[in-house]
N, C-alpha and C positions, 0 to 999 in steps of 0.2 A: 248509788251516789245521790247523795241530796241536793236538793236544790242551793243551799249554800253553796256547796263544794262547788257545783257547778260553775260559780258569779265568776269572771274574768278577772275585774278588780275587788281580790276579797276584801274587805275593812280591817279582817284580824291582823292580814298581811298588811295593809297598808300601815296600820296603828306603830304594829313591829318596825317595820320600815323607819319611819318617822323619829322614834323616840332612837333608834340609831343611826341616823343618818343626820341627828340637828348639831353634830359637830363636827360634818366632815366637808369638802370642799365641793364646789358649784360641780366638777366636773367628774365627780367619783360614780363606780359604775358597782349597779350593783344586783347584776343579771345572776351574779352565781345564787345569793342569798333568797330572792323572790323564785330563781326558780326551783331551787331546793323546798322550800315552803309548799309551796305550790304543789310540787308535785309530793308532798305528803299531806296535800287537802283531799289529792287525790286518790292515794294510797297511803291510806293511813299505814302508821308503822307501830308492825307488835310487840306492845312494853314485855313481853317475857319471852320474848327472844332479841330484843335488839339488842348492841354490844354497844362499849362505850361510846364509840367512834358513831356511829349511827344517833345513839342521843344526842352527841354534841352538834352535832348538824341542826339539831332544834337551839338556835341561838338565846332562847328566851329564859331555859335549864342553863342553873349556875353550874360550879363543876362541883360541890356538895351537893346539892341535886343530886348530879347526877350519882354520884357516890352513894350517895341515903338509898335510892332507891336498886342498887345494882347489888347491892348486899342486902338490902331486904329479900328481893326476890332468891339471891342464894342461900337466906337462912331459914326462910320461912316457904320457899316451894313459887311454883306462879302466882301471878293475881289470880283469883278465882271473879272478884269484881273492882270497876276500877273504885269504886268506893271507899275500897283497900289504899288508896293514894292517900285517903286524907290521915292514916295512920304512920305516915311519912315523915321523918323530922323535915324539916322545909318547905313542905309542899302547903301552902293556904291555898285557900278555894278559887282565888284567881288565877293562882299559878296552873290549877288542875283545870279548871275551866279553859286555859286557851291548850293546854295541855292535848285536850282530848279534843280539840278539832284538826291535832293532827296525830290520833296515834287512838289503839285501841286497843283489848286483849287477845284476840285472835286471829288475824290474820293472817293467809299464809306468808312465807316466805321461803328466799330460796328456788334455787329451781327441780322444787319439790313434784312437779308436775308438768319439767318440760320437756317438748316434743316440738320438731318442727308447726307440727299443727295447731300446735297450741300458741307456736310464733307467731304466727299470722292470724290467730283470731286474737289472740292477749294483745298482740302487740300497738301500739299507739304513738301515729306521728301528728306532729304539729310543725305549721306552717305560715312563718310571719315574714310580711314585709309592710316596711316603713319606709314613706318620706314626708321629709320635713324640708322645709327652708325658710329664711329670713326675706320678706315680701321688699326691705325697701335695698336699695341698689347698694353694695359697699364698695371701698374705690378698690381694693384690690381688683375687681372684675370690671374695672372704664380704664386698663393699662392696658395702651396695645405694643404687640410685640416691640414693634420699631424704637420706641420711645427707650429702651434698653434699661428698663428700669425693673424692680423685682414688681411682681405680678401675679393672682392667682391664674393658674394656666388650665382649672377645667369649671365647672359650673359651680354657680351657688346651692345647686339641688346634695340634697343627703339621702340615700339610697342605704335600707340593713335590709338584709335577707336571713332567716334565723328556721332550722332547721333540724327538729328532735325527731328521733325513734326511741321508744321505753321498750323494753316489755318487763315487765313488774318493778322490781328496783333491780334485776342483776345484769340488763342489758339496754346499754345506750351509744346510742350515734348523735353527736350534736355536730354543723356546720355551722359557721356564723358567715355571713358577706358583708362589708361594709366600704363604705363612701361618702368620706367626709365631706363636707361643703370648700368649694374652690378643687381638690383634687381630680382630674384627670378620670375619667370611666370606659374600658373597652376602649382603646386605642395604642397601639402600635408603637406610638411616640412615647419616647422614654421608658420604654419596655415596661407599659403599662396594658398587660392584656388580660386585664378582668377586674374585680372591687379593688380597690386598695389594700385591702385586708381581708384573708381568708384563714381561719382557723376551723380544724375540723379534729374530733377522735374517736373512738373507740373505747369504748370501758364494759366491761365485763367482769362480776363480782361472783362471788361464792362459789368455784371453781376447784370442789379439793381441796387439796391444801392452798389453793392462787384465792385467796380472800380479794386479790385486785387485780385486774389485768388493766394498762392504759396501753393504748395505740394513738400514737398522733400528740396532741397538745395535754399540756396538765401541768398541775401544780401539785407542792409539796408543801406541807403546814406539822411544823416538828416542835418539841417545844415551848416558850415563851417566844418564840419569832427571832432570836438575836444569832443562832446559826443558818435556820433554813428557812422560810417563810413567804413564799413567791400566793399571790394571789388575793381575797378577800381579808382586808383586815382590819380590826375596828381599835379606836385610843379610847382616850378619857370622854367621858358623858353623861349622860344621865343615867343611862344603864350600870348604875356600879360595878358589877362582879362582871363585866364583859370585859374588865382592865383585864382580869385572869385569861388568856387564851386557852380555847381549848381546842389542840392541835388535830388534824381532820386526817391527817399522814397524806397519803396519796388522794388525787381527786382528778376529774376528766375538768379541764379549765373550758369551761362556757363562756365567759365573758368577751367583750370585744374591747378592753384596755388591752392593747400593741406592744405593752412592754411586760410586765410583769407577769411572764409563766415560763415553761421550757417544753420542749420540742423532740421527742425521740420514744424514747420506748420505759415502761418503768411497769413494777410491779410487787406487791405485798403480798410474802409467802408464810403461813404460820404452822411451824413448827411446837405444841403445843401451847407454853406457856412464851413463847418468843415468836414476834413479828421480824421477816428481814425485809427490808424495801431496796433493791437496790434499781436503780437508774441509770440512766444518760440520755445527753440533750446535745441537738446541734441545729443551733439559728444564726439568723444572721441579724445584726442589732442596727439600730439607728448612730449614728457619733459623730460630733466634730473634730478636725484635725489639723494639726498644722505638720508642718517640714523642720526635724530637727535641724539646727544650722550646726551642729559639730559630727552628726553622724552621718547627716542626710538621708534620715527615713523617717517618713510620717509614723505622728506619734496621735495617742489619742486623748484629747483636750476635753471631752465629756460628751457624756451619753444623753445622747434625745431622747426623751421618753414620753412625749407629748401624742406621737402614729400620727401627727399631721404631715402629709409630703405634699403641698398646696403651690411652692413654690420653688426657682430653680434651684435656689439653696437650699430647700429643703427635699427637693428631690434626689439633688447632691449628694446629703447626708446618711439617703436612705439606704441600709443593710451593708451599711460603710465597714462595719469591722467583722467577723465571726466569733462564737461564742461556744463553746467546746466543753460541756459539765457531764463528771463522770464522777455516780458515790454511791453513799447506802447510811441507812439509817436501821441499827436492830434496837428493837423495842420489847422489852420484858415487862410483862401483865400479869398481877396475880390478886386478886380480890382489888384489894384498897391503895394497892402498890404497885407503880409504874414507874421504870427508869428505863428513858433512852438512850443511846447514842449515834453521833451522825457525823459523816466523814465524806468529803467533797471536794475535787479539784477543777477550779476553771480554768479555761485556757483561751484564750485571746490571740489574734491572730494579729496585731500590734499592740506596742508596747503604750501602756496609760502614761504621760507626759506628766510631771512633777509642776506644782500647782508654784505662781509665783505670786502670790499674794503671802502675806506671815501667815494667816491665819488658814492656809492649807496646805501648811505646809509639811501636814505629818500625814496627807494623803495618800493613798496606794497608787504605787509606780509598779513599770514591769507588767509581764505578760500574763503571768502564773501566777496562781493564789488557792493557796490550799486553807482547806477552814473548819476546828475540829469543835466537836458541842458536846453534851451532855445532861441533860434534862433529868426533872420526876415529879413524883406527886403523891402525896400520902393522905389517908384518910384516917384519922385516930381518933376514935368518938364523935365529935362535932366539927371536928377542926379538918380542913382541908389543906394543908400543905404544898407548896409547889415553886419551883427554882430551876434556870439553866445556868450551866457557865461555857461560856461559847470562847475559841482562841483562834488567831487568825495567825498560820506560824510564821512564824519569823517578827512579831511584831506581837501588839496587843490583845488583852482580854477584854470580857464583859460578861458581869453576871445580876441573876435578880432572884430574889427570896421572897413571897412572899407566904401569905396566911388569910385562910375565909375561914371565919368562926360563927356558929348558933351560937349567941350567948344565952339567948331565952329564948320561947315561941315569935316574939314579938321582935327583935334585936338582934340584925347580924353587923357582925365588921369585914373590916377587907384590910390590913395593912401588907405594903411592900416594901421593899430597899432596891437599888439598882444605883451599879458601877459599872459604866463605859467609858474605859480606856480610850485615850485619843487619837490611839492609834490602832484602833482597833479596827476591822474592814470585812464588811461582807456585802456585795452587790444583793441580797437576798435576803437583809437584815428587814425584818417590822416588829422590833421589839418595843415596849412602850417607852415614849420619853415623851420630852418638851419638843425635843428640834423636830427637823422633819427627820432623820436617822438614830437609829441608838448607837451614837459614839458620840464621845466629849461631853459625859455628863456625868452628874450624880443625884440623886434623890430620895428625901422618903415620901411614902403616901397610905393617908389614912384616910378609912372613909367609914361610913356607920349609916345603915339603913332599918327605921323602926315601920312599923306595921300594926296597926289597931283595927283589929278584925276587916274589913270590908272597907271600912271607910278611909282611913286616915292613912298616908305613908310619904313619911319625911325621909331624904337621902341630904348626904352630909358629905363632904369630899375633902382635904386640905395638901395641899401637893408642894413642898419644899425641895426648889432643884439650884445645882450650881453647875457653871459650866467651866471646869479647869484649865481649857484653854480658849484663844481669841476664836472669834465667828466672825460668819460676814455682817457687817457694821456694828459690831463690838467687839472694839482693837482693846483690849484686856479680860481676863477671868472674870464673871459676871455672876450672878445671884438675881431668885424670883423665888416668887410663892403666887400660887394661885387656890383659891376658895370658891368650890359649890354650892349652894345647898338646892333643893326644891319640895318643896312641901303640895300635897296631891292630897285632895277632897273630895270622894267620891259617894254624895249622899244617897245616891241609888242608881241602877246601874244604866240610867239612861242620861243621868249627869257626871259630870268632872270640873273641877275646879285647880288649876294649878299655876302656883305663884315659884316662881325662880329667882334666885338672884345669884352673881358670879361675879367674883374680883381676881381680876390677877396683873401681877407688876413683875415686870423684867427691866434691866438695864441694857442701853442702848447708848452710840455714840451720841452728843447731842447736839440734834441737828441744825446745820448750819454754821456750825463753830469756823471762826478764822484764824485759830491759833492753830502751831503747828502739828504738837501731839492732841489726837484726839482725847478727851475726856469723857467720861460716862455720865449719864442721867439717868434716874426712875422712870419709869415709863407705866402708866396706871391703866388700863380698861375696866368699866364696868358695866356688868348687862342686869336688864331688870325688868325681868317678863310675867306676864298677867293673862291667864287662857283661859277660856270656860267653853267646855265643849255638852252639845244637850242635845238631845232626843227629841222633836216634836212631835212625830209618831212613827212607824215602824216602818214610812217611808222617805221622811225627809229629818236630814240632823243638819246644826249649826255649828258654826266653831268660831271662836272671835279672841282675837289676841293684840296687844298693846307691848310694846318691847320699845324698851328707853338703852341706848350702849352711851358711855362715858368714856373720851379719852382724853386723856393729861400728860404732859411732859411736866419735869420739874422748869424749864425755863420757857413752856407758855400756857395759855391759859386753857381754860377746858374748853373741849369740843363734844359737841351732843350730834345721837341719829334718832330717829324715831321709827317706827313701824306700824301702822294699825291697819289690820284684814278681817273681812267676814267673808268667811267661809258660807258657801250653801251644798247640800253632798243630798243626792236623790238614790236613796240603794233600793229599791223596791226587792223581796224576797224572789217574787214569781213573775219578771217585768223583762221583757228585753229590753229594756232604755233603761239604763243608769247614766249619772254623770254627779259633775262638780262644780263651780264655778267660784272665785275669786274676784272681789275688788280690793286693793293695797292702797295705801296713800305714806309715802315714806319721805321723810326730812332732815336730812346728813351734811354735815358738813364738813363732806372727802372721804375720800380713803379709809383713814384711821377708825370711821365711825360706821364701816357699812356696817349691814346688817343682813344676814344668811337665813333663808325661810326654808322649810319644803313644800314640794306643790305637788298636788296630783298629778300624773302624768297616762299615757295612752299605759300598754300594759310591755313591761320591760322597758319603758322609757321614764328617765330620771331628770329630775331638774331641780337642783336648791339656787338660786339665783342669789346674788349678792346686790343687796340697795345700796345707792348712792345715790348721793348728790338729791335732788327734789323732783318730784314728781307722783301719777299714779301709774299702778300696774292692776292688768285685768286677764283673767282667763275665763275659757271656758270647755270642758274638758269631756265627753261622752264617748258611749258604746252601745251598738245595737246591734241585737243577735236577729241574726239574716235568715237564721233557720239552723235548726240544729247543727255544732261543730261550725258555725260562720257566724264571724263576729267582727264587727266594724268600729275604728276606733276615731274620733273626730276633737283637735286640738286647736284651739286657737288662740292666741296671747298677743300683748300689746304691752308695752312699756311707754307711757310720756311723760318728758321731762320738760320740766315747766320752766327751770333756770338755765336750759345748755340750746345750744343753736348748731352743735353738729355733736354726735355719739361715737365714742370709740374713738381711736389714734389709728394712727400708720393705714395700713390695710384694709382694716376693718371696719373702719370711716366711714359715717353714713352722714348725710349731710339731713341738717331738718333734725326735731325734737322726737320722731315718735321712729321705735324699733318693734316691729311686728314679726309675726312668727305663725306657720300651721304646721301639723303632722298629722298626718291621716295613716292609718293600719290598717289591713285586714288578718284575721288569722283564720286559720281551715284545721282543723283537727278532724282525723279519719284514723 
C-alpha cells in the first residue's frame, strides 16, 4: 500500500466529492459514496475481472465507459498493460489517471484463497467515533419540563459510532450508531435504550451462484430510479453523464440517512446470462396522523424522513406506521445489452389519508401499492442507449429515454426525454426531474461536453421541463428552463481555472397577491462563479472562489448574494498532520439568494452549509496519525453574522450573532 492510499482524507476523493455534491442539499449524506472510494484506494479493483456492477461503483466512469471498456476486454483478451486504456474510445489521460488510483490489472479477487486463517489475518476492521456539537446554547434546550411547551428532551451533544469488517471485497459487516443533537441517549424513558439510530448488515459476495448475499440493512438501485431506487443518488450538475444512472442492483446500506433503505433479507443469484434479486423488508417508518372522522381510524398524513426524534412530537411520530416490501428484480446481461425487470408490493399497516389541498390531489391513498418497471441499455458503436418505464397499478406511468454519444475524441453528448404521469406513485422513486419526486412532469435535456487534450473542458447543459399539474405554490400547470454551462482551464496539473455560469426560471404563485385566484409569475435565479484552484508546492495548495446568485420575480426587483473564500489545504505526502482551513465572507439578501458551498470536513463527515443573510464564516479542519492505524480528527467552525441579533427560529434559536461548532474523531484500524 503506498503512502497515498494510506492519507485518511485522500484529495482524489475529496475533488470527486465536491464536483458531485455542489448541487445537493446542506444535509445530504454521503458515507456510501467516500466509502466505496476509499475502500478501493485500498483495494484496488481488477479491470479484467471486474463486472459491470463493480465499474459503476467507480462514480467518475460514464456508462460508455464503462461499455467501451467491457467489450474491449471481451474482444481483444485481458489488459496485458494499463497503457492499453489509452486505446479506449472515451478514456483521456485524466480519465485514466484517476482511474488507476483505484483499480489495476491484477489483483486478486474472489474468495480465491479463502480460509478461516486467511479471515483473520486478511481480514480488516475500522473503528470510528464522532462528536460534535454547537458551543452556543439554543432555546430548545432552556425549556423545562413544567413550562408544557415542546422542548428538546436529551442533550446538544452528537454522538456516531461507525463500525467495518472487510475481508477483501466479498465480506463485510458495517454497524452504524447515531445521536442526533437534543435526542435522548441510553435512557429508559421513552423506550429509548441505546443511539437513536442503529443500522447494521451483513454482505457477502461471490458465493457460487449467490453473486450477493445481504443480511440486515440494504438498498436496491434498479434502473433509471423511477421503479426502485432506495439509497445514494445523484440529479443534475456539473458532472454531465451522472444524469444517466448506473444501477448498483443490491448493496449492504452504510449510511446513517433514517429513511431511505429497507430492512430484511435480499439476495442476487446469477443464473448465466440472468441475474434474479429477490427481496423483502420489514421496518417500521416515522409518519404523521390524524383520526378519520367518518371511519374512525388513524390515517397517515405523511412520512417524516428527516430521523430527528428530538422532541415529544417527534418522539410521537417515531416508527408510527409498519412497512411491509416484498419483490425481485431479474436482469438479463449479455455483452452491450441489458434489460431488466422489477416487481414489488408494499404494504402499510395504515391507510395514507387523501391529500386536501387541489394540488395533491391525485396522491396515493390506501394501504397497498404495487409497482411494476422495466429498464435497459444498449451499446451500438459509440452510442450508449438507456430507458425505464416504471407503472404503479392501478393508476399512473413514467418513462425516460435517453442517449450518451462519442461524437469525436474531443465531443460527447448526453440527450434525454422523461414523462411522469401525475399520478404516478412510488415511495422508492429517485428518477431525474426538477421537483423533488419524478411525477408531475415532463422534460427534455441536452447537454454537450468538449475536451481539448489536457487543458480545456467546456460542459453545456439546457434542461426544458413542464409540470402538467398544480404544485405546492403553483395553483396552475407551470413551465421552466434551466441552462449550465462551465468551462475548466487546466494549464498544468498543479493549476485549475474554472468559470461557471447557471440560469434557470420556473413559475410560481406571485407572492403576496390579494386577489382571489392566484396568478403565476416568472421567477429568474442566476449563479455565476469564478475558481482557481493551485499548487504552491507538494505540500501546501490554494483554492479561492467568488460566486455572484441573482434572483427576480417579475413583480419585484432583483436581489443579489455574494460568496468569496480562500481556501488553504496542507496534504503533506509522508506527514502525520494534514488539514484545511477556510475564511468566507458572504452578502445575501434572504432566502432566495443563499448560496451552497462544500467544506472539508473530519473523515465521513459532510457539510455544504447554506449562506444568508451577511456575515463571515471560518473553519478549521485537521488529522494527526497517533501511530500507525490511529488517527485523530479535529474540527472547528464559527459563523458571524454581522446584520442579525438572534440566529435560527423556534427551537433552534440562539440568541447573539455568532453560531459555533466542534467535532473531534478518532479512528482505530486493526
Amino acid at each position: 500500500m503506498g503512502v497515498q492510499a494510506q492519507q485518511s482524507n485522500d484529495p482524489i476523493i475529496e475533488y470527486i466529492l465536491e464536483v458531485i455534491a455542489e448541487n445537493q442539499s446542506e444535509d445530504f449524506d454521503y458515507t456510501e459514496l467516500v466509502e466505496r472510494l476509499n475502500f478501493y484506494r485500498r483495494n484496488p479493483l481488477n479491470l479484467n475481472k471486474a463486472s459491470r456492477d463493480e465499474l459503476q461503483e467507480l462514480v467518475f466512469l460514464n456508462p460508455l465507459q464503462i461499455s467501451n471498456l467491457l467489450d474491449h476486454i471481451a474482444v481483444n483478451g485481458k489488459l496485458i498493460d494499463v497503457l492499453e486504456l489509452q486505446s479506449i474510445d472515451g478514456f483521456d489521460l485524466q480519465t485514466i489517471r484517476t482511474l488507476l488510483n483505484f483499480s489495476n490489472i491484477n489483483s486478486p479477487t474472489g474468495f480465491e484463497n479463502f480460509s478461516w486463517r486467511n479471515l483473520k489475518k486478511e481480514g480488516r476492521s475500522d473503528l470510528i467515533v464522532r462528536y460534535g456539537r454547537i458551543l452556543e446554547e439554543q432555546a430548545g434546550f432552556n425549556i423545562t419540563e413544567e413550562s408544557g411547551r415542546s422542548r428538546y428532551l436529551g442533550t446538544p451533544d452528537r454522538v456516531f459510532t461507525r463500525y467495518r469488517f472487510n475481508y477483501l471485497n466479498n465480506l463485510q459487516f458495517s454497524l452504524n450508531m447515531d445521536k442526533d443533537a437534543g435526542e435522548q441517549f441510553w435512557t429508559t424513558q421513552n423506550r429509548t435504550l441505546g443511539p437513536d439510530f442503529v443500522s447494521a448488515s451483513l454482505y457477502v459476495k461471490d458465493v457460487s451462484r449467490f453473486k450477493k448475499i445481504v443480511l440486515g440493512d440494504f438498498s436496491l438501485q434498479f434502473g433509471q430510479g423511477l421503479t426502485l431506487w432506495s439509497g445514494l443518488s445523484f440529479g443534475k450538475g456539473a458532472d454531465l453523464f451522472s444524469i444517466a444512472k448506473q444501477d448498483l442492483g443490491l448493496r449492504p446500506y452504510t449510511s446513517i440517512n433514517e429513511f431511505s433503505f429497507f430492512r430484511g433479507f435480499a439476495t442476487q443469484i446469477n443464473f448465466g446470462k440472468f441475474d434474479f434479486t429477490p427481496f423483502i423488508s420489514f421496518r417500521r417508518l416515522d409518519a404523521g396522523s390524524s383520526l378519520n372522522a367518518a371511519t374512525n381510524l388513524s390515517e397517515i398524513t405523511s412520512l417524516q424522513i428527516s430521523g430527528l426524534h428530538r422532541t415529544p412530537n417527534e418522539l410521537a411520530n417515531k416508527n408510527r406506521i409498519g412497512q411491509f416490501v416484498l419483490g425481485g428484480n431479474l436482469q438479463y446481461n449479455h455483452r452491450k445489452l441489458s434489460v431488466g425487470l422489477t416487481a414489488y408490493q408494499s404494504n402499510y399497516s395504515e391507510n395514507f389519508a387523501p391529500g386536501n389541498a387541489v394540488y395533491n390531489q391525485f396522491e396515493f391513498t390506501g394501504r397497498k401499492l404495487t409497482n411494476l418497471g422495466a429498464n435497459y441499455s444498449y451499446t451500438v458503436n459509440n452510442i450508449y442507449l438507456f430507458g425505464e418505464l416504471a407503472h404503479s397499478v392501478n393508476s399512473g406511468i413514467a418513462f425516460i429515454n435517453g442517449a450518451i454519444a462519442s461524437l469525436t475524441p474531443q465531443i460527447s453528448a448526453l440527450v434525454f426525454h422523461r414523462n411522469y404521469q401525475k399520478d404516478y406513485y412510488s415511495y422508492f422513486n429517485q428518477g431525474i426531474s426538477e421537483g423533488s419526486l419524478a411525477f408531475n412532469e415532463r422534460g427534455f435535456f441536452g447537454g454537450l461536453q468538449f475536451k481539448s487534450g489536457k487543458k480545456y473542458e467546456f460542459n453545456v447543459y439546457t434542461d426544458l421541463f413542464k409540470f402538467p399539474w398544480l404544485r405546492f405554490r403553483v395553483d396552475a400547470p407551470s413551465i421552466g428552463h434551466e441552462l449550465f454551462s462551465q468551462f475548466t482551464y487546466t494549464p498544468k496539473r498543479t493549476t485549475k481555472f474554472i468559470l461557471r455560469y447557471r440560469i434557470e426560471e420556473k413559475q410560481q404563485n406571485i407572492s403576496g397577491a390579494s386577489t382571489a385566484i392566484n396568478t403565476l409569475e416568472t421567477v429568474r435565479r442566476q449563479n455565476y462563479r469564478f475558481e482557481i484552484q493551485y499548487a504552491l508546492n507538494k505540500s501546501f495548495s490554494l483554492r479561492n472562489r467568488a460566486e455572484v446568485t441573482q434572483f427576480k420575480r417579475e413583480s419585484t426587483q432583483n436581489n443579489y448574494g455574494l460568496l468569496l473564500y480562500q481556501d488553504v489545504l496542507y496534504n503533506p505526502l509522508s506527514s502525520k498532520l494534514s488539514g484545511n482551513a477556510r475564511i468566507a465572507y458572504f452578502n445575501t439578501e434572504g432566502f432566495d439568494t443563499r448560496i451552497y458551498a462544500y467544506e472539508n470536513d473530519v473523515l465521513y463527515g459532510f457539510s455544504i452549509p447554506g449562506f444568508q443573510n451577511k456575515g463571515f464564516r471560518f473553519y478549521l479542519n485537521g488529522r494527526y496519525t497517533l501511530k500507525r492505524g490511529i488517527d485523530f480528527w479535529l474540527k472547528y467552525s464559527f459563523t458571524h453574522y454581522t446584520d442579525l441579533e438572534t440566529i435560527g427560529s423556534g427551537l433552534d434559536q440562539i440568541d447573539g450573532n455568532l453560531r459555533s461548532e466542534i467535532r473531534a474523531q478518532i479512528r482505530y484500524q486493526f
